[in-house]
MDTraj code that builds the backbone (N, CA, C; nanometers):
import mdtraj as md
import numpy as np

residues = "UNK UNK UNK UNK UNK UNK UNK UNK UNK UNK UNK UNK UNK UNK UNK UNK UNK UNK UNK UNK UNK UNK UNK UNK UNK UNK UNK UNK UNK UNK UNK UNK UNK UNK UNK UNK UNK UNK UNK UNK UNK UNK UNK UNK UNK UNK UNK UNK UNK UNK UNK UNK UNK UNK UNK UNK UNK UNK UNK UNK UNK UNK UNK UNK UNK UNK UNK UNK UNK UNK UNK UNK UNK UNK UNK UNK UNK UNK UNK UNK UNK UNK UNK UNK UNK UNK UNK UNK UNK UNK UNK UNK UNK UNK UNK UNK UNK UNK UNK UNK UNK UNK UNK UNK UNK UNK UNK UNK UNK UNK UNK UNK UNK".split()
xyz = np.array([
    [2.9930, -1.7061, -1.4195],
    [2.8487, -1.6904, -1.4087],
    [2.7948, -1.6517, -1.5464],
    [2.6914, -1.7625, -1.5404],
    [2.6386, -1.6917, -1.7246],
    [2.5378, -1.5200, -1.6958],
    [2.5321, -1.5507, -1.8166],
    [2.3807, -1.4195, -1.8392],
    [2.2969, -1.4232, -1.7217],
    [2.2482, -1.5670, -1.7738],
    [2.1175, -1.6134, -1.7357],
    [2.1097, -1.5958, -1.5362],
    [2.2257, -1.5958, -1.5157],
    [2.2554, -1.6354, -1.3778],
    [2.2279, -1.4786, -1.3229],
    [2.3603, -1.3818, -1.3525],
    [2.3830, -1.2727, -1.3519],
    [2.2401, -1.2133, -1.3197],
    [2.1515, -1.2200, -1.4534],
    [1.9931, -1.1797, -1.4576],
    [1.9154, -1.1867, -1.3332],
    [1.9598, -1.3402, -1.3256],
    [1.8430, -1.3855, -1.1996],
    [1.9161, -1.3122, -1.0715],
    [2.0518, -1.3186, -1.0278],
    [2.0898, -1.2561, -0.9502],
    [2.0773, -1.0774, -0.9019],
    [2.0568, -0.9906, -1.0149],
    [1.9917, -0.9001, -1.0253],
    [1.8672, -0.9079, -0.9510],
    [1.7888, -0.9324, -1.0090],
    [1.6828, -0.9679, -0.9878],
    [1.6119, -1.0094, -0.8331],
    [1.6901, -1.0928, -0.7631],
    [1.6841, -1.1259, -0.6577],
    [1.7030, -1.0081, -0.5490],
    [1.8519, -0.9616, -0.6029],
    [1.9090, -0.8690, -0.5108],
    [1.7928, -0.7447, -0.5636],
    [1.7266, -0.6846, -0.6649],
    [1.6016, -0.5627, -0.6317],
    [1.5139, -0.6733, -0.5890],
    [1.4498, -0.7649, -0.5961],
    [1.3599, -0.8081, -0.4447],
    [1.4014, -0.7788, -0.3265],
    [1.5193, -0.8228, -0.2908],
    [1.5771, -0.8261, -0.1285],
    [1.5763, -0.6575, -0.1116],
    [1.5900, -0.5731, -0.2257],
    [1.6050, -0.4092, -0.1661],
    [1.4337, -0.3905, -0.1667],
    [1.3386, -0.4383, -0.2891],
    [1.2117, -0.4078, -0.2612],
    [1.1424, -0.5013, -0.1080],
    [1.1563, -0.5703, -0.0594],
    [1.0695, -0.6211, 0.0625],
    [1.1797, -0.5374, 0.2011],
    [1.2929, -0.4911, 0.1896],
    [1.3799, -0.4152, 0.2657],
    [1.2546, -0.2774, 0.2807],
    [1.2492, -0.2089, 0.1893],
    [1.1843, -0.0926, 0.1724],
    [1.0636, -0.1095, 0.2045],
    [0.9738, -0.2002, 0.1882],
    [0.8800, -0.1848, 0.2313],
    [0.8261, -0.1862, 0.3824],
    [0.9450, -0.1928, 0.4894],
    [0.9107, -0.1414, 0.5916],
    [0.8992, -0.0090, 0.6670],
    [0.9616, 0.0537, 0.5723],
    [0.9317, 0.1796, 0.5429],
    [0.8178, 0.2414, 0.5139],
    [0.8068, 0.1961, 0.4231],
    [0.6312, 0.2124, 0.3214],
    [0.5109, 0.1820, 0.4316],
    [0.5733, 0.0705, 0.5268],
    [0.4167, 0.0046, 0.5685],
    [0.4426, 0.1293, 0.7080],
    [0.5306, 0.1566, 0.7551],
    [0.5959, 0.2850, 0.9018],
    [0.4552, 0.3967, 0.8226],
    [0.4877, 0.4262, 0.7155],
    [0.4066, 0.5668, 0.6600],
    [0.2672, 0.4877, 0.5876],
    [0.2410, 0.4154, 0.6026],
    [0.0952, 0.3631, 0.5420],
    [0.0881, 0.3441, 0.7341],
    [0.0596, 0.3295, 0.8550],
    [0.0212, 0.2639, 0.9455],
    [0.0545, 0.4304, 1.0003],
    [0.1528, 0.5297, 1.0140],
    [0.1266, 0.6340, 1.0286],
    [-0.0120, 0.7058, 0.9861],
    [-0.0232, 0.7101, 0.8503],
    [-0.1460, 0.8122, 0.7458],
    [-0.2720, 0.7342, 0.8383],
    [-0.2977, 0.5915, 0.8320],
    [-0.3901, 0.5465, 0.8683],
    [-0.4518, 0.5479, 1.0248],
    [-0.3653, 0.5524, 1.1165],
    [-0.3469, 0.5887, 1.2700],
    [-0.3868, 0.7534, 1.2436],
    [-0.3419, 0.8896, 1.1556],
    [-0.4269, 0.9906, 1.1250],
    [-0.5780, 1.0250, 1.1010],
    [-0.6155, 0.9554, 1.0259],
    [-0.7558, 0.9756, 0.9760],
    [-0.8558, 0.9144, 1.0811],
    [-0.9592, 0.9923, 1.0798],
    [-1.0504, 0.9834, 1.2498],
    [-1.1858, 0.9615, 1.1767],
    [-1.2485, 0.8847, 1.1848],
    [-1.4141, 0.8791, 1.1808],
    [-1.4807, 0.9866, 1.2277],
    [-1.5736, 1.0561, 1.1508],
    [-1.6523, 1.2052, 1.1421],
    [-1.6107, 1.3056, 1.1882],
    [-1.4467, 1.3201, 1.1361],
    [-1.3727, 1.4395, 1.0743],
    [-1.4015, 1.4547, 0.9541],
    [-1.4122, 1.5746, 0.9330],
    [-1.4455, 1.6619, 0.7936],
    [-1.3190, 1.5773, 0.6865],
    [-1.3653, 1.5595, 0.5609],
    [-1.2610, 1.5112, 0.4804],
    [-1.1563, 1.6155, 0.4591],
    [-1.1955, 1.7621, 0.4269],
    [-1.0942, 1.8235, 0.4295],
    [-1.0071, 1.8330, 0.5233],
    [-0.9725, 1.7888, 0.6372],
    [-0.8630, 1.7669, 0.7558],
    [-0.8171, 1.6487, 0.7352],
    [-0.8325, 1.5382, 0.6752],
    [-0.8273, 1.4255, 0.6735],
    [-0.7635, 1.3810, 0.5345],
    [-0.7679, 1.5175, 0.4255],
    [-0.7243, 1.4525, 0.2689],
    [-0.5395, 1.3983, 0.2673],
    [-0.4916, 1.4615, 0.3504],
    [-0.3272, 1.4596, 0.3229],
    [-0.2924, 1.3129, 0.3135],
    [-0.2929, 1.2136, 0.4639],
    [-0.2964, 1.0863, 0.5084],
    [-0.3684, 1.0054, 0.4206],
    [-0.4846, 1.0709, 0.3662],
    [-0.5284, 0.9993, 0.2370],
    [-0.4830, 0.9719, 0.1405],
    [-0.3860, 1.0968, 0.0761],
    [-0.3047, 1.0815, -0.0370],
    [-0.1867, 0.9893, -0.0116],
    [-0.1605, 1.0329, 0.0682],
    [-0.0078, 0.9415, 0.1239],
    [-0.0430, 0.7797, 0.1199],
    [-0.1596, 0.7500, 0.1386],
    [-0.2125, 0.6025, 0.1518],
    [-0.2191, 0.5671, 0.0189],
    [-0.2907, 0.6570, -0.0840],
    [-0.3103, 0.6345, -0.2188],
    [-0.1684, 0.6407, -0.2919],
    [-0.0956, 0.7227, -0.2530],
    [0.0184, 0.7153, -0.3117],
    [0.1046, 0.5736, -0.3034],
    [0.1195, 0.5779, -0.1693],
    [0.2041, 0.4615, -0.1451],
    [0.1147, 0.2606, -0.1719],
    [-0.0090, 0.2211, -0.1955],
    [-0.0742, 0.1864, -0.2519],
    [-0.0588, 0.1392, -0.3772],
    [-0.0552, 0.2845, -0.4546],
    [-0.0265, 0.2987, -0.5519],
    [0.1408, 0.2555, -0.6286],
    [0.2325, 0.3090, -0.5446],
    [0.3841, 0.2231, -0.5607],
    [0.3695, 0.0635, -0.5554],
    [0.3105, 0.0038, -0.4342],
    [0.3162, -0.0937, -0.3860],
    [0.2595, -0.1922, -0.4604],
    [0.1253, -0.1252, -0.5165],
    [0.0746, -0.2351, -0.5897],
    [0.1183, -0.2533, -0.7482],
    [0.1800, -0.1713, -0.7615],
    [0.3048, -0.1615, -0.8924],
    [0.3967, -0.2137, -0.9161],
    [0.4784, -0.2159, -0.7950],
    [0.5813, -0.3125, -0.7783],
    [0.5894, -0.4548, -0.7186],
    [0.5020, -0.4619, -0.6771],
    [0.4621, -0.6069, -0.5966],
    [0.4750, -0.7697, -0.7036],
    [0.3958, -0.7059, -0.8001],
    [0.3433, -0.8180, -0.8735],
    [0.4903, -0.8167, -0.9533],
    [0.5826, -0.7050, -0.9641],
    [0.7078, -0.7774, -1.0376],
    [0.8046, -0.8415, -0.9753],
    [0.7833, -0.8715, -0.8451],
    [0.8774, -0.9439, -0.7451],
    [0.8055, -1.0736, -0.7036],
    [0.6877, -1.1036, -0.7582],
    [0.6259, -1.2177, -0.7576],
    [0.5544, -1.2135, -0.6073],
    [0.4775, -1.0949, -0.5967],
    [0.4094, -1.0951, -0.4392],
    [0.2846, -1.0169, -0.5245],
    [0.2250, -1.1497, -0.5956],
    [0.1102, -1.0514, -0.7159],
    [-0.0455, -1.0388, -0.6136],
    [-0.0931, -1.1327, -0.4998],
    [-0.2212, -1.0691, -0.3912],
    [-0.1681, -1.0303, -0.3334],
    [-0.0717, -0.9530, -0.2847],
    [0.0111, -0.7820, -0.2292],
    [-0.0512, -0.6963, -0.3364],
    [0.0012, -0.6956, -0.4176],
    [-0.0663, -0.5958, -0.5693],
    [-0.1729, -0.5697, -0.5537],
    [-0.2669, -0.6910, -0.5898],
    [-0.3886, -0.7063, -0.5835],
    [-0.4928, -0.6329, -0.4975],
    [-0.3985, -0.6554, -0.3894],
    [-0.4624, -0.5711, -0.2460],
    [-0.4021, -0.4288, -0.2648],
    [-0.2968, -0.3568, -0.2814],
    [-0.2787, -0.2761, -0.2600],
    [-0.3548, -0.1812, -0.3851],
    [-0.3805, -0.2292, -0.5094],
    [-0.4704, -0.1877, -0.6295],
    [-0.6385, -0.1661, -0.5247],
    [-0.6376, -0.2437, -0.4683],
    [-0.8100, -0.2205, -0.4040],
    [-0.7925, -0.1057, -0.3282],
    [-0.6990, -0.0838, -0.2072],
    [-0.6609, -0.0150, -0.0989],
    [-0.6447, 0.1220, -0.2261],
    [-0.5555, 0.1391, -0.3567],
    [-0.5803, 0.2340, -0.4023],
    [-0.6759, 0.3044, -0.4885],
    [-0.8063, 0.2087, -0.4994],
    [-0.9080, 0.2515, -0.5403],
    [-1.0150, 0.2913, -0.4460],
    [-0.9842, 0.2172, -0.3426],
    [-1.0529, 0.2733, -0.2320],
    [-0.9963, 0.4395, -0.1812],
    [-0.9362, 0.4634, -0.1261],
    [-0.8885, 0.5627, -0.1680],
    [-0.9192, 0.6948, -0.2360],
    [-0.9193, 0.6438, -0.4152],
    [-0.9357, 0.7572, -0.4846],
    [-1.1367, 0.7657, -0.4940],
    [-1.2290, 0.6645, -0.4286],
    [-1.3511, 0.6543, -0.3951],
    [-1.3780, 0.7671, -0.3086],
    [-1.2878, 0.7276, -0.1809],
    [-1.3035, 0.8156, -0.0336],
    [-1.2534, 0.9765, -0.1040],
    [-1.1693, 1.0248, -0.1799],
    [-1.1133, 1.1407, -0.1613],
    [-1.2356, 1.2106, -0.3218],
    [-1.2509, 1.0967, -0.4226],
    [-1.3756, 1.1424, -0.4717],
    [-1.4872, 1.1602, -0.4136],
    [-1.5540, 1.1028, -0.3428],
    [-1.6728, 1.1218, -0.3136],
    [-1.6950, 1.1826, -0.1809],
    [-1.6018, 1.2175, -0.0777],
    [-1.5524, 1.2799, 0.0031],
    [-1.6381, 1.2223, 0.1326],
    [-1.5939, 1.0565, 0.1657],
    [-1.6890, 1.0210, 0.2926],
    [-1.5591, 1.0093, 0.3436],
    [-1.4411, 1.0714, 0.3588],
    [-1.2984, 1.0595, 0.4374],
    [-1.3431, 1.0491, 0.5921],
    [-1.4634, 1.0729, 0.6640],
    [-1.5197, 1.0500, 0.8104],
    [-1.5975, 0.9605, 0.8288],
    [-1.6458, 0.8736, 0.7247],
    [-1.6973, 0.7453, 0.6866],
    [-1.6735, 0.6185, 0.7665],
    [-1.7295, 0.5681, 0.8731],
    [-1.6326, 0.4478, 0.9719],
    [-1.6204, 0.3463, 0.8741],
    [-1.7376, 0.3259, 0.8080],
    [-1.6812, 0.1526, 0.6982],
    [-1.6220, 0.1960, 0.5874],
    [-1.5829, 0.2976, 0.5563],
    [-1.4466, 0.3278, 0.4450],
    [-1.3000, 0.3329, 0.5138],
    [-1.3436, 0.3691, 0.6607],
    [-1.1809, 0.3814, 0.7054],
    [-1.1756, 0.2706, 0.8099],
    [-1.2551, 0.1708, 0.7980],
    [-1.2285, -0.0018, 0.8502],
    [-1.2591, -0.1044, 0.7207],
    [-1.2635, -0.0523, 0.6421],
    [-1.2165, -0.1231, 0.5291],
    [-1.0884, -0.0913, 0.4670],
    [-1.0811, 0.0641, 0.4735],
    [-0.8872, 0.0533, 0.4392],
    [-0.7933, 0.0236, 0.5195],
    [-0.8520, 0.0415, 0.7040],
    [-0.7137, 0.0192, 0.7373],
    [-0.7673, -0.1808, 0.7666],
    [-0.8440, -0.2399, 0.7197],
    [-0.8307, -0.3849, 0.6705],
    [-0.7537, -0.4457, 0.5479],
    [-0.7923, -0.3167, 0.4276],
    [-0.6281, -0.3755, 0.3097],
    [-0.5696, -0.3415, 0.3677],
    [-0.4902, -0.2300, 0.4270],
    [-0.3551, -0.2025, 0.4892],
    [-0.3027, -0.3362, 0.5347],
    [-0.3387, -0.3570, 0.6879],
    [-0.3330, -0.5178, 0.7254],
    [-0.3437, -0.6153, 0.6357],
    [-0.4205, -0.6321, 0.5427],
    [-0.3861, -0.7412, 0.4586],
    [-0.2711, -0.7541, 0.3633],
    [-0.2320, -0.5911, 0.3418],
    [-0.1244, -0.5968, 0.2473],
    [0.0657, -0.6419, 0.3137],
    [-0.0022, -0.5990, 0.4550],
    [0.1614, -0.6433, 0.5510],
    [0.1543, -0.7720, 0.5631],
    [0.0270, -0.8200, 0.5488],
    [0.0240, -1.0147, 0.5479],
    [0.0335, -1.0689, 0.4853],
    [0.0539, -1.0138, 0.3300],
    [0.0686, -1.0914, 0.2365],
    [0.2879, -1.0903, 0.2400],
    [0.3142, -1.0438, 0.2999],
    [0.4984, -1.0317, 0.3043],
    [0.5204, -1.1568, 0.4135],
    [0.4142, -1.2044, 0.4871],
    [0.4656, -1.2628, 0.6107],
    [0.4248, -1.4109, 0.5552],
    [0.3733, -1.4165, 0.4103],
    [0.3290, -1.5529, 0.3931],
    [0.4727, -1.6117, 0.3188],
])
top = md.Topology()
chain = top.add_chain()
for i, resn in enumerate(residues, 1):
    res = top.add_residue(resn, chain, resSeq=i)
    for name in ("N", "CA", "C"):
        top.add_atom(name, md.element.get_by_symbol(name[0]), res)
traj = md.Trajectory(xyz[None], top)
């Protein structure tokens, strides 16, 4: 096996462990999001937030280097949305928290394409 092979084989095998893991990721993104309640106080509501931004934040980091770059894309929105809701503190907001848990869903659909 050359370099070149070796490389790509690498490579393949951290894809097959990154889309492995991300059923994990999406268990605790579909958890945080099943948490957060429409006109609950944001302060009861910040933790599940972070956890969304966090993991978001992994996802849309690593996505685009496994060649799943509108996963990224989406999960970059889902984490700006996010740091919007926990800045400006509408965490009880119904069209901030049916617009994130809509990237959420979009980001598990972009694995199934």
């Amino acid at each position: 096996m050359t370099t070149d092979q070796e490389l790509q084989a690498k490579i393949a095998a951290l894809r097959t462990s990154f889309t492995a893991g991300l059923t994990t990721r999406f268990a605790e993104l579909d958890t945080a999001v099943a948490a957060i309640q429409p006109g609950r106080p944001l302060a009861d509501q910040s933790a599940p937030i972070k956890i969304i931004l966090e993991q978001t934040h992994k996802i849309a980091g690593s996505a685009g280097t496994f060649g799943f770059t509108d996963m990224s894309a989406i999960a970059s929105q889902a984490e700006q949305l996010c740091e919007r809701i926990l800045k400006n503190g509408h965490g009880g907001d119904a069209d901030a928290l049916s617009d994130l848990r809509g990237k959420i869903a979009d980001i598990q659909a972009e694995l199934k394409k």
